[in-house]
PyMOL Python script that loads the backbone (N, CA, C, O; Angstrom):
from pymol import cmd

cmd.read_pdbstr("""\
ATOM      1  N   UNK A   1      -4.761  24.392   3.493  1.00  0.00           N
ATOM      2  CA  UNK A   1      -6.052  23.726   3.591  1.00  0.00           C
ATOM      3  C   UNK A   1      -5.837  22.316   4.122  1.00  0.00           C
ATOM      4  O   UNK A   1      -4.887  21.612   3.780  1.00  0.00           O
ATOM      5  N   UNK A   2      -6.885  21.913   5.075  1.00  0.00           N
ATOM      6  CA  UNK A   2      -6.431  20.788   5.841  1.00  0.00           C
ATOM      7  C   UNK A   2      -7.716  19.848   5.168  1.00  0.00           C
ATOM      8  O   UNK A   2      -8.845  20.336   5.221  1.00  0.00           O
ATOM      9  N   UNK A   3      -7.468  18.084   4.343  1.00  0.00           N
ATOM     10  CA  UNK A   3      -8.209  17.929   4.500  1.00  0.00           C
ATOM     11  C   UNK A   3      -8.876  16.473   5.406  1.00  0.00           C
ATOM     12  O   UNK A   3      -8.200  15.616   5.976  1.00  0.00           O
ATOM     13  N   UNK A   4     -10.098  16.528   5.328  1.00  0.00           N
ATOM     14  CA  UNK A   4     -10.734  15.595   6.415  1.00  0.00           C
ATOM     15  C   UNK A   4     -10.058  13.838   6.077  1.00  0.00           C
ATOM     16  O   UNK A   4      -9.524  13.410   5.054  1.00  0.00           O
ATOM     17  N   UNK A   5     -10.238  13.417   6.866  1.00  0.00           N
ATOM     18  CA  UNK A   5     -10.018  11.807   6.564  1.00  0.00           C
ATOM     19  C   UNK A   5     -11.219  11.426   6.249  1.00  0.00           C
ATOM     20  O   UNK A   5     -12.290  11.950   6.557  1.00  0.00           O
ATOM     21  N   UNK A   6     -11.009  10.488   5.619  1.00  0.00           N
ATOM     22  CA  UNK A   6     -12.578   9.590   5.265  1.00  0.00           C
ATOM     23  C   UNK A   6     -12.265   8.065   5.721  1.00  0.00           C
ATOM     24  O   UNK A   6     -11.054   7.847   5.761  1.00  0.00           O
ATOM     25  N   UNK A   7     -12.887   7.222   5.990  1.00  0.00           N
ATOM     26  CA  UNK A   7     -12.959   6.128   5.994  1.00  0.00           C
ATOM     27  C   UNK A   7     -14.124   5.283   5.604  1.00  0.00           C
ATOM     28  O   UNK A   7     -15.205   5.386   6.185  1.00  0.00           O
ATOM     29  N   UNK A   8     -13.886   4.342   4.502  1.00  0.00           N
ATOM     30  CA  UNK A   8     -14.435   3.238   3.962  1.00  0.00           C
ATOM     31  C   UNK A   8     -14.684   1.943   4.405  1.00  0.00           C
ATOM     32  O   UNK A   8     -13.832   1.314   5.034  1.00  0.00           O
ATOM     33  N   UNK A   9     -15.624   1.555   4.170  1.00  0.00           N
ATOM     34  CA  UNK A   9     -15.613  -0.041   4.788  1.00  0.00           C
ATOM     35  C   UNK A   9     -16.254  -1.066   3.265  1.00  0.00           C
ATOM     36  O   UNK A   9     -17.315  -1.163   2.647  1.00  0.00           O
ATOM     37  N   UNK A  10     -14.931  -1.645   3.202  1.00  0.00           N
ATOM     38  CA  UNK A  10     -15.005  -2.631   1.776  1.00  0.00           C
ATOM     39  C   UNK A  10     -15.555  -3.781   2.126  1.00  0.00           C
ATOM     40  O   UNK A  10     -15.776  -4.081   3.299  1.00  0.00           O
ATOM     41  N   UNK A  11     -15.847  -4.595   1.022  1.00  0.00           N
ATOM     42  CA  UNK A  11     -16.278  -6.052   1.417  1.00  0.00           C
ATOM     43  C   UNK A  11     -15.770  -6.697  -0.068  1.00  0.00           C
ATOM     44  O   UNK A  11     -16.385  -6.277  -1.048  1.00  0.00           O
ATOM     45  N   UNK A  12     -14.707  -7.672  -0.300  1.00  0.00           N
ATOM     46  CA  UNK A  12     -14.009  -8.349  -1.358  1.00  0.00           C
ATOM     47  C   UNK A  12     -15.137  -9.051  -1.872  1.00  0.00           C
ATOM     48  O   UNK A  12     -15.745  -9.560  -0.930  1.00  0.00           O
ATOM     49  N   UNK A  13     -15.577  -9.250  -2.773  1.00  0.00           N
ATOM     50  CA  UNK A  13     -16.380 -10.304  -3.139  1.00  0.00           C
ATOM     51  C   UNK A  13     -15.751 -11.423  -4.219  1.00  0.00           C
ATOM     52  O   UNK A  13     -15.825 -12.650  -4.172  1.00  0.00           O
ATOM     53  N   UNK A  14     -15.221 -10.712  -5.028  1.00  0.00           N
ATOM     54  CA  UNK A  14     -14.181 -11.898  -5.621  1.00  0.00           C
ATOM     55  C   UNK A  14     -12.602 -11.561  -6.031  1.00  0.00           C
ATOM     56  O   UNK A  14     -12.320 -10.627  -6.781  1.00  0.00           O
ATOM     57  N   UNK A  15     -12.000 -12.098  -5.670  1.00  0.00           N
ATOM     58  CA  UNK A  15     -10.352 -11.662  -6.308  1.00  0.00           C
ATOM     59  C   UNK A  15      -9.820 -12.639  -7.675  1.00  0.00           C
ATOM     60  O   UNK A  15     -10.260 -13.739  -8.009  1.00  0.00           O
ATOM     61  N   UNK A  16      -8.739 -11.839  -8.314  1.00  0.00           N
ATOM     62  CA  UNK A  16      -8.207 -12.734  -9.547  1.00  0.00           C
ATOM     63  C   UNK A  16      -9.096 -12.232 -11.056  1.00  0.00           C
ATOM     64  O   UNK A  16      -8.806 -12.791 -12.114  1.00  0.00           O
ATOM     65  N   UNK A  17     -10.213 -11.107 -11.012  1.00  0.00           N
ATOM     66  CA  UNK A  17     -10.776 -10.472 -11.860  1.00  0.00           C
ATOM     67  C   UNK A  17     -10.109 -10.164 -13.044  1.00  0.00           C
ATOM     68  O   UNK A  17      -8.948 -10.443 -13.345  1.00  0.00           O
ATOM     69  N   UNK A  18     -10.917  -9.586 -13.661  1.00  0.00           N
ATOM     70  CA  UNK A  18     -10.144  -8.877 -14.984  1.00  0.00           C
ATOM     71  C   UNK A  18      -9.774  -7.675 -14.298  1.00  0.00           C
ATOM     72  O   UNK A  18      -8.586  -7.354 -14.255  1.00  0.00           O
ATOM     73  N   UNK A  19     -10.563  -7.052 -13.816  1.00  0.00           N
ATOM     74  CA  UNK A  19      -9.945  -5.656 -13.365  1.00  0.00           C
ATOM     75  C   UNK A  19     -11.043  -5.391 -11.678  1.00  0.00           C
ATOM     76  O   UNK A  19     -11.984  -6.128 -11.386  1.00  0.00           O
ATOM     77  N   UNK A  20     -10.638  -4.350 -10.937  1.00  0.00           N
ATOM     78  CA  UNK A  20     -10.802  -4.198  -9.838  1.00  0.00           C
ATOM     79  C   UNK A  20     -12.035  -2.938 -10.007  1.00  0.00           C
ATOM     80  O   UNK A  20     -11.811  -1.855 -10.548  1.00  0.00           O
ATOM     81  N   UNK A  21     -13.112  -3.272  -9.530  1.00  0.00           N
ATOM     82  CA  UNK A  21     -14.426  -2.245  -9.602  1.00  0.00           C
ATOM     83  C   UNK A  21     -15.299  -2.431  -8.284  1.00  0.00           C
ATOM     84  O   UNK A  21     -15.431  -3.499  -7.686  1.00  0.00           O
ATOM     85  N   UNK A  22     -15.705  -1.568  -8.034  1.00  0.00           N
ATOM     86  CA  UNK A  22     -16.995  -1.178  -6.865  1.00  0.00           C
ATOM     87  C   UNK A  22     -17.888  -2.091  -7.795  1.00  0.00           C
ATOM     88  O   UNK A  22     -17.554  -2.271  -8.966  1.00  0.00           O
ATOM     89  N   UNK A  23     -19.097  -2.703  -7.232  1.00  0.00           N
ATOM     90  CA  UNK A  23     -20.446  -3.655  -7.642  1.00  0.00           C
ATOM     91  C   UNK A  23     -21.405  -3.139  -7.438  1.00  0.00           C
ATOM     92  O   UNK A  23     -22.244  -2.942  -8.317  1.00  0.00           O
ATOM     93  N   UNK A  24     -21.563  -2.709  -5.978  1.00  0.00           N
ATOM     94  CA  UNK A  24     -22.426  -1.632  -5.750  1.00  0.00           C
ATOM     95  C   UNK A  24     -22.284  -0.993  -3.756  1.00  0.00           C
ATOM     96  O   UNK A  24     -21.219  -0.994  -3.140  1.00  0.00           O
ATOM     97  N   UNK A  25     -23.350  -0.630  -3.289  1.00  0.00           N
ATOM     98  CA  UNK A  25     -23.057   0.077  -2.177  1.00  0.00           C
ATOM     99  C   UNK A  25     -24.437  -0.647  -1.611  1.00  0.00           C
ATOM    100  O   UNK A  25     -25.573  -0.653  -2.086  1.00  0.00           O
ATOM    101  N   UNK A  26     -23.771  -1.400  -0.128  1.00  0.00           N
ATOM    102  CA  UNK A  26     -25.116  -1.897   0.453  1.00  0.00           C
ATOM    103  C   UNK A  26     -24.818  -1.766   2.038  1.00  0.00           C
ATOM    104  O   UNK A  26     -23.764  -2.050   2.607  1.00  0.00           O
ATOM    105  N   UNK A  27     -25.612  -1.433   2.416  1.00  0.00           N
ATOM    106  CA  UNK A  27     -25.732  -0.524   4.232  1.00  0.00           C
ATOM    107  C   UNK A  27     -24.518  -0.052   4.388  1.00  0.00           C
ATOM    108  O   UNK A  27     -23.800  -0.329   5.348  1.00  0.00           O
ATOM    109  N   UNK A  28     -24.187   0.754   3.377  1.00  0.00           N
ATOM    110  CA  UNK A  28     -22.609   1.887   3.879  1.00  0.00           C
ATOM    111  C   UNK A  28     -21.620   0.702   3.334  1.00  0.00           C
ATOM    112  O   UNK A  28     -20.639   0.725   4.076  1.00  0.00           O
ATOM    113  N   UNK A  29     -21.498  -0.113   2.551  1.00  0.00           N
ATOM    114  CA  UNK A  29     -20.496  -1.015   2.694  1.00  0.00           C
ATOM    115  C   UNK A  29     -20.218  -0.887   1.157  1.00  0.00           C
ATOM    116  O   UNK A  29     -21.205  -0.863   0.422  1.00  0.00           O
ATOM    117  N   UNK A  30     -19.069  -0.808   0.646  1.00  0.00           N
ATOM    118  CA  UNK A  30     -19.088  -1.479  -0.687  1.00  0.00           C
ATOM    119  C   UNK A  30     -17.915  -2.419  -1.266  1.00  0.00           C
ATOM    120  O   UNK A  30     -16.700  -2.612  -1.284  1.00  0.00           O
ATOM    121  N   UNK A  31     -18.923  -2.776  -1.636  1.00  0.00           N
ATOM    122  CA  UNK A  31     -18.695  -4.188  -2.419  1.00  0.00           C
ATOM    123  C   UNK A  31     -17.731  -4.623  -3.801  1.00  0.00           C
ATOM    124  O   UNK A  31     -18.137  -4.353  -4.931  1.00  0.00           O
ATOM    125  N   UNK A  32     -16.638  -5.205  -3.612  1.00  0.00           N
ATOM    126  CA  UNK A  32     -15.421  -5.158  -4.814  1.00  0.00           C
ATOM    127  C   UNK A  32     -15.137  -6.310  -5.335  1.00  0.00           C
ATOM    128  O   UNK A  32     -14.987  -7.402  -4.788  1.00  0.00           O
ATOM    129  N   UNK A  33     -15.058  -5.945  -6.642  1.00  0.00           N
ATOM    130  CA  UNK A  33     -14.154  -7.670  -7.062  1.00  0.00           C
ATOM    131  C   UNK A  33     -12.387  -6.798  -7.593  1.00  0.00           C
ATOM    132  O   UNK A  33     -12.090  -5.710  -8.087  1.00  0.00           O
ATOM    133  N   UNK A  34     -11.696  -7.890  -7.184  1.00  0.00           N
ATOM    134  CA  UNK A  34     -10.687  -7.320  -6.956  1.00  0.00           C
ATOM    135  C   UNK A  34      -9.667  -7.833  -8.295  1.00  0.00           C
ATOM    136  O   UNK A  34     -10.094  -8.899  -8.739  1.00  0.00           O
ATOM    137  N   UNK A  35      -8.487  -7.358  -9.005  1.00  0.00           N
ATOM    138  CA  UNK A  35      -8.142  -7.781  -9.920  1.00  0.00           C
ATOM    139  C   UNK A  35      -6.913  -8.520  -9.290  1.00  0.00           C
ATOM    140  O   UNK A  35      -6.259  -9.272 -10.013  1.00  0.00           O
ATOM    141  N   UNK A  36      -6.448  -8.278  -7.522  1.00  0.00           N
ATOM    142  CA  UNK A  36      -4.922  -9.004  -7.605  1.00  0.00           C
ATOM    143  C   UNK A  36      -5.991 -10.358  -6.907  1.00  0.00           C
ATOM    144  O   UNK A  36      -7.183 -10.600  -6.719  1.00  0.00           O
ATOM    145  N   UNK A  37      -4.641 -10.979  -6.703  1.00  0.00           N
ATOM    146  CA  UNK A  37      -5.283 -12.071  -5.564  1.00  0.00           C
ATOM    147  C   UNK A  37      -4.578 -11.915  -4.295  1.00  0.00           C
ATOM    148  O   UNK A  37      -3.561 -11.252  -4.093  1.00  0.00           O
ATOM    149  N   UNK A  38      -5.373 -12.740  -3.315  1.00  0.00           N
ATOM    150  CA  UNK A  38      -5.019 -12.711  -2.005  1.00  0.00           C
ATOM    151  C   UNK A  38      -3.662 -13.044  -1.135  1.00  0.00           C
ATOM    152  O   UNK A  38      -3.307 -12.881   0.033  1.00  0.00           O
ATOM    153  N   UNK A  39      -2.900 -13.789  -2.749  1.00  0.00           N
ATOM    154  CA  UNK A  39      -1.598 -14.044  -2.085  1.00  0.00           C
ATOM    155  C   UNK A  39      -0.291 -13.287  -1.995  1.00  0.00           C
ATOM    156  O   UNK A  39       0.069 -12.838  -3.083  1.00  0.00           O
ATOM    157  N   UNK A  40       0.565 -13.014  -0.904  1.00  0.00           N
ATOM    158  CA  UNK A  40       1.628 -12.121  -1.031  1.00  0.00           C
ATOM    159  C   UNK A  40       0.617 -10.665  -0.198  1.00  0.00           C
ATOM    160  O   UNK A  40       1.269  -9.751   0.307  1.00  0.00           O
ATOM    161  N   UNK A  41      -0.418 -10.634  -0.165  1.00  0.00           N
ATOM    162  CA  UNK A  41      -0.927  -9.410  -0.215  1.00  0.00           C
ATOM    163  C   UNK A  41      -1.298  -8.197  -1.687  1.00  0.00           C
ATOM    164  O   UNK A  41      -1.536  -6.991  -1.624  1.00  0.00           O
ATOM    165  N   UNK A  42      -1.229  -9.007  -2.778  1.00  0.00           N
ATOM    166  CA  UNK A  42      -1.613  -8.337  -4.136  1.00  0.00           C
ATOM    167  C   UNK A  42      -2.819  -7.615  -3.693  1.00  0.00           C
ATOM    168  O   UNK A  42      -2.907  -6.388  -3.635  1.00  0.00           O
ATOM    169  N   UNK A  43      -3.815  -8.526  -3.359  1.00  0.00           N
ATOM    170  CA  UNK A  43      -5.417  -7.844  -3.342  1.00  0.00           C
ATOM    171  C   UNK A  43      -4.908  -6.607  -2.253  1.00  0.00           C
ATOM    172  O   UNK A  43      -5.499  -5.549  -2.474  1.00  0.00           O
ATOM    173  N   UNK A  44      -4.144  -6.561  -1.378  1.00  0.00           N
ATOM    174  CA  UNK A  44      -4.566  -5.585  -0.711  1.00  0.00           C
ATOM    175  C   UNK A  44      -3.981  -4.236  -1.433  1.00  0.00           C
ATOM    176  O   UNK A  44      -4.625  -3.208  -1.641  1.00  0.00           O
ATOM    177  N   UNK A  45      -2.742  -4.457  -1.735  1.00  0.00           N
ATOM    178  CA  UNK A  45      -1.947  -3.480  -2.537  1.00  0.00           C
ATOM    179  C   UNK A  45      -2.693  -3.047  -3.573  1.00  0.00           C
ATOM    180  O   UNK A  45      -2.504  -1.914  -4.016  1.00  0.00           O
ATOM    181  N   UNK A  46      -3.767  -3.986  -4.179  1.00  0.00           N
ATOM    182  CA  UNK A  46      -4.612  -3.364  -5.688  1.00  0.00           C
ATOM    183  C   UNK A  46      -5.658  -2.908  -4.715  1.00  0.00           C
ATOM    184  O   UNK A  46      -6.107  -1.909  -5.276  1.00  0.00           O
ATOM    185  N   UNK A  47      -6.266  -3.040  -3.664  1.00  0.00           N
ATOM    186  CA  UNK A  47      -7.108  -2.055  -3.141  1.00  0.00           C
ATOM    187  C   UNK A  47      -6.422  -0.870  -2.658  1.00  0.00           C
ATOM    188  O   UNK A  47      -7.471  -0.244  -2.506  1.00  0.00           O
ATOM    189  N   UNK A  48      -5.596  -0.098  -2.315  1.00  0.00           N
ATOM    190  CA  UNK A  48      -4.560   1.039  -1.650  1.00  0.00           C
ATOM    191  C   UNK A  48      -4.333   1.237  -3.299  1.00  0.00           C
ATOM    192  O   UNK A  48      -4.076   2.441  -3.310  1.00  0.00           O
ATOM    193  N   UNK A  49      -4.275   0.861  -4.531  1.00  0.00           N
ATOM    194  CA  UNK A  49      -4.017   1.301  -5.435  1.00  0.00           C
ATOM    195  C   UNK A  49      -5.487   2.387  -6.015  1.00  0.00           C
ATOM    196  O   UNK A  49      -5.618   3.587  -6.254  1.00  0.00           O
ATOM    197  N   UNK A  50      -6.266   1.350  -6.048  1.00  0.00           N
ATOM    198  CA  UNK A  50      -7.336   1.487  -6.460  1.00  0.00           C
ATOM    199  C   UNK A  50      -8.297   2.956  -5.797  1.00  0.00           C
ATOM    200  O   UNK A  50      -8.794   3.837  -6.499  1.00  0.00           O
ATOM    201  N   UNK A  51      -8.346   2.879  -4.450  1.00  0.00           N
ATOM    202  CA  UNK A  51      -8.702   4.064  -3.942  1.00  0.00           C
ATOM    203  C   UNK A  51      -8.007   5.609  -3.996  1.00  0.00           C
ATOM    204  O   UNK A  51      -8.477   6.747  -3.975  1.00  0.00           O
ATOM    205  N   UNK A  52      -6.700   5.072  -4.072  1.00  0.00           N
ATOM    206  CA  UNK A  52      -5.817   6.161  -4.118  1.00  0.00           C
ATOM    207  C   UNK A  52      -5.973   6.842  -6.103  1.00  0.00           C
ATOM    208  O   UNK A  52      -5.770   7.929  -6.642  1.00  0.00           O
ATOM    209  N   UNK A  53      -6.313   5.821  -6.462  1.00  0.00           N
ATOM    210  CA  UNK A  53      -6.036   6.482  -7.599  1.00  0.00           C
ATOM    211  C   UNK A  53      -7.403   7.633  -7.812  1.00  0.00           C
ATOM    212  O   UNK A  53      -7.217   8.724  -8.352  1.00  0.00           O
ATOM    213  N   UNK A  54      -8.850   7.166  -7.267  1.00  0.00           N
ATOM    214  CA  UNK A  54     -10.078   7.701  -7.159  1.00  0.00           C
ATOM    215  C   UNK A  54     -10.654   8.406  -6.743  1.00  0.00           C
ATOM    216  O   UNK A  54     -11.691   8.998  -7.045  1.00  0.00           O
ATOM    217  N   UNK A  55      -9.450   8.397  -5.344  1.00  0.00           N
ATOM    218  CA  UNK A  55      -9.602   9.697  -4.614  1.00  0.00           C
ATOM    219  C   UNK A  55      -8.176  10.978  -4.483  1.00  0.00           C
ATOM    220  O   UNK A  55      -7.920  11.891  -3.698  1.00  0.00           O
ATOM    221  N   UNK A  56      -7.462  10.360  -5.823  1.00  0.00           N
ATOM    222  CA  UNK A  56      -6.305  11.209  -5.976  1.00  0.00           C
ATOM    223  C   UNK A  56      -5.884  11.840  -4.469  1.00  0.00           C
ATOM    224  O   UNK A  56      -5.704  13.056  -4.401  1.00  0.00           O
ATOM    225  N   UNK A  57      -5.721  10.979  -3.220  1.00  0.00           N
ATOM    226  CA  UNK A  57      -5.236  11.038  -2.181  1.00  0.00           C
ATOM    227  C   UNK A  57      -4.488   9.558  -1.546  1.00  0.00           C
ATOM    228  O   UNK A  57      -4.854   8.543  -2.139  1.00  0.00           O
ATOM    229  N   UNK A  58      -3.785   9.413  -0.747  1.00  0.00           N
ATOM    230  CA  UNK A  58      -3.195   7.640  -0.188  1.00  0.00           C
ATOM    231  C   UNK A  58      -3.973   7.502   0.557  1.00  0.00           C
ATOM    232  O   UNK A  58      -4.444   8.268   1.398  1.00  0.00           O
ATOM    233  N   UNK A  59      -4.269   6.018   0.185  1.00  0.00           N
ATOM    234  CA  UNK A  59      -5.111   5.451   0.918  1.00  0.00           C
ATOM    235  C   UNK A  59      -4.287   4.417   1.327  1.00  0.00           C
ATOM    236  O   UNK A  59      -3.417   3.870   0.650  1.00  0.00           O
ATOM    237  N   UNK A  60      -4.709   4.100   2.842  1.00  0.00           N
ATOM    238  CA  UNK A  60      -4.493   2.838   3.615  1.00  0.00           C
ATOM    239  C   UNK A  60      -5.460   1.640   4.012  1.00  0.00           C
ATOM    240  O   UNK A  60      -6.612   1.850   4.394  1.00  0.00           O
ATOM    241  N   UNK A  61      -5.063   0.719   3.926  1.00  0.00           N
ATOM    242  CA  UNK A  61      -5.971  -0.436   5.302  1.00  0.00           C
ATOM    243  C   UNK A  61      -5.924  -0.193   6.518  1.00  0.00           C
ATOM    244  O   UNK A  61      -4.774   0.110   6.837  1.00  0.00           O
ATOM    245  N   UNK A  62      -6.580  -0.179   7.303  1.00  0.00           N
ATOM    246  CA  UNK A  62      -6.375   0.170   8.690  1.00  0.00           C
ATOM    247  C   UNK A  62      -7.122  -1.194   9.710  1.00  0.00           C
ATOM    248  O   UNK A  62      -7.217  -1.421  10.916  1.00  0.00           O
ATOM    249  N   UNK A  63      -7.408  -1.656   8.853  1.00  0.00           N
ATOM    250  CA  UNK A  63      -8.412  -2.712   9.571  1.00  0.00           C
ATOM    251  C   UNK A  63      -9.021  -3.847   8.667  1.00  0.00           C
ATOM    252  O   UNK A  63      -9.767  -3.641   7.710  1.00  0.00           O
ATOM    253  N   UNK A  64      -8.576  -5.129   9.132  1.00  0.00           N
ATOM    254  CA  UNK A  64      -8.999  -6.193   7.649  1.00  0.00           C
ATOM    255  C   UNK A  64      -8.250  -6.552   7.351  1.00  0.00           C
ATOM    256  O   UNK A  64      -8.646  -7.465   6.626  1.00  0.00           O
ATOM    257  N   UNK A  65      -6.457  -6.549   7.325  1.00  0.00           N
ATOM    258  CA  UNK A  65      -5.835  -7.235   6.307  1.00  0.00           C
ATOM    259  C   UNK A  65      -5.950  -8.435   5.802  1.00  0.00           C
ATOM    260  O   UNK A  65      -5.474  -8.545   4.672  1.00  0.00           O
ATOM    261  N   UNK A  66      -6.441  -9.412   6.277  1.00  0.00           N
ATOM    262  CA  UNK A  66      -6.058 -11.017   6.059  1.00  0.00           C
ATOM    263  C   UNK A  66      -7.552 -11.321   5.840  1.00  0.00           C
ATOM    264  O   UNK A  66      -7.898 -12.483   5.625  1.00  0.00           O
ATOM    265  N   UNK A  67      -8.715 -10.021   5.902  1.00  0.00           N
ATOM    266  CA  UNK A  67     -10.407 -10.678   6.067  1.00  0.00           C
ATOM    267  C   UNK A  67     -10.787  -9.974   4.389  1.00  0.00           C
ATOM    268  O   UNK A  67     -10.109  -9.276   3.634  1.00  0.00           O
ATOM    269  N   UNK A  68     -11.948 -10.447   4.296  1.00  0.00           N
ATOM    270  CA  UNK A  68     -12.498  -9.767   2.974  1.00  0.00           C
ATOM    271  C   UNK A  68     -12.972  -8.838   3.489  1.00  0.00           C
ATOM    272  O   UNK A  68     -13.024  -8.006   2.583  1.00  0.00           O
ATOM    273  N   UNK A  69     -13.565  -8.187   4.799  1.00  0.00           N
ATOM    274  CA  UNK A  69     -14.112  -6.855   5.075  1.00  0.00           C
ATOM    275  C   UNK A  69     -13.194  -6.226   6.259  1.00  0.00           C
ATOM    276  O   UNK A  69     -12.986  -6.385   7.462  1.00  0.00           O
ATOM    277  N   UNK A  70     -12.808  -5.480   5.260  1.00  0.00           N
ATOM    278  CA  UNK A  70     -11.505  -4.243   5.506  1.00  0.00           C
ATOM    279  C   UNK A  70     -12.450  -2.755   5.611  1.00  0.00           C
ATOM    280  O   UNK A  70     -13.543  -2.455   5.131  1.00  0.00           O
ATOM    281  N   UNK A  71     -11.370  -1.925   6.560  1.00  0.00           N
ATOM    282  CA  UNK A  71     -11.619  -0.289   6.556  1.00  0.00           C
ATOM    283  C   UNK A  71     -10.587   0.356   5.768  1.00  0.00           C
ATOM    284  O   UNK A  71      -9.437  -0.063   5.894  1.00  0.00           O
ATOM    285  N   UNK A  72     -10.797   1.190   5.077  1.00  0.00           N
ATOM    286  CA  UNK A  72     -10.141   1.636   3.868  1.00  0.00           C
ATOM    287  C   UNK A  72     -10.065   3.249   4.885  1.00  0.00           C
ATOM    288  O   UNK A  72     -11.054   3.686   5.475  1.00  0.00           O
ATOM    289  N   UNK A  73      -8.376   4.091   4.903  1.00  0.00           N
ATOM    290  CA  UNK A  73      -8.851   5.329   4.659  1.00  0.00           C
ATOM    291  C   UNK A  73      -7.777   6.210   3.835  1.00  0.00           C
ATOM    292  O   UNK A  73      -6.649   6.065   3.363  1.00  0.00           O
ATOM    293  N   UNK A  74      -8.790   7.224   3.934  1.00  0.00           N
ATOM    294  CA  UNK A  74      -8.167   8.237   2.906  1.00  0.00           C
ATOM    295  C   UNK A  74      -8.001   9.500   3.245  1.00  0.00           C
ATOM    296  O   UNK A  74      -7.513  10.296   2.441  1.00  0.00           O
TER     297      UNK A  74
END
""", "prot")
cmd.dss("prot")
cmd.show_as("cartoon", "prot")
cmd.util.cbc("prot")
cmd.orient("prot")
């Protein structure tokens, strides 16, 4: 069974959280506060954590690293 890719389009809204959650979903976009921070690349690694764990598949960045609105896929 082959399956499809998906791709996401995130938007950081705050990093350094207690923990890393969706906020909500606005024109296809959703919206995160993130639990790493931006330095070293934490936030991005806790987002590739975070999806992967949700969609029990790996997820990558493909687009966004260094911006708050990244393409996520899976």
């Amino acid at each position: 069974m082959h399956s499809s890719i998906m791709k996401i389009e995130v938007l950081v809204k705050r990093t350094g959280c207690k923990k890393t959650e969706v906020l909500l979903e606005n024109k296809g976009v959703l919206e995160l506060n993130i639990k790493g921070r931006p330095e070293n690349g934490e936030a991005n690694l806790e987002i590739i954590r975070f999806f992967s764990r949700m969609y029990k598949r790996p997820a990558r960045i493909i687009k966004g690293f260094k911006s708050k609105r990244k393409v996520i896929e899976i």
